[in-house]
N, C-alpha and C positions, 0 to 999 in steps of 0.2 A: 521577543528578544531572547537571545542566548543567554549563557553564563559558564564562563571559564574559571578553574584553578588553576593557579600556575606552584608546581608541588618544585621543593626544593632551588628555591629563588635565594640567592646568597645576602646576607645581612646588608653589605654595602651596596648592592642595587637598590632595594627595598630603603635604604635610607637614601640614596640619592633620589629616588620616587618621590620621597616624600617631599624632601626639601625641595624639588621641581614643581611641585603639586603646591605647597605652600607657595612661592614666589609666583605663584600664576594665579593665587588663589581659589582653588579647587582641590577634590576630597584626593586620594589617592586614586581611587576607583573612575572619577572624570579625568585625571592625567594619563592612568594606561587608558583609558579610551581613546586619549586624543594622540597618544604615542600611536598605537594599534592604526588608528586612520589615518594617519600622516604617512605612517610606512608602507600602509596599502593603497596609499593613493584615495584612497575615499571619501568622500567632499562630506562635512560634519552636517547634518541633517538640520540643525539649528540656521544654517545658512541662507539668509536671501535669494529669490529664485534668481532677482538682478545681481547680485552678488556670483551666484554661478555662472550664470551667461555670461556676465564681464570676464571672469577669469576664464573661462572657455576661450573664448575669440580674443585676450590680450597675449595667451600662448601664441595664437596664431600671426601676431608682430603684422598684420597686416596695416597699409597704410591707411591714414583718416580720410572720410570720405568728406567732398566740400556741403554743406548744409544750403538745400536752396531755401531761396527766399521768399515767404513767407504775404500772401497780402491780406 
């Protein structure tokens, strides 16, 4: 794993960081993670493989398929 500074970050980002980070309850440092992934697109590693695969193919709006039956 990496690790970033981010140098000259202005007081009121860093305070809204926080307060986002507190109402999600997470440190500072899991909120810009999860800022960072959100905006690159990047599915949070913690995530269910089913969880991925469903939101993969729910983009894709396709229709439901009829479920056969079963003996």
């Amino acid at each position: 794993m990496a690790s970033i500074i981010i140098r000259a970050l202005e007081d009121d980002v860093k305070a809204r960081l926080k307060q986002q980070a507190a109402a999600n309850l997470r440190s500072m440092e899991d909120e810009a993670r999860h800022i960072l992934r959100a905006a690159l697109g990047a599915s949070d590693p913690r995530a269910d493989l089913g969880q991925q695969i469903h939101a993969r193919f729910k983009a894709l709006n396709l229709p439901a398929l009829p479920l056969p039956v079963r003996q």
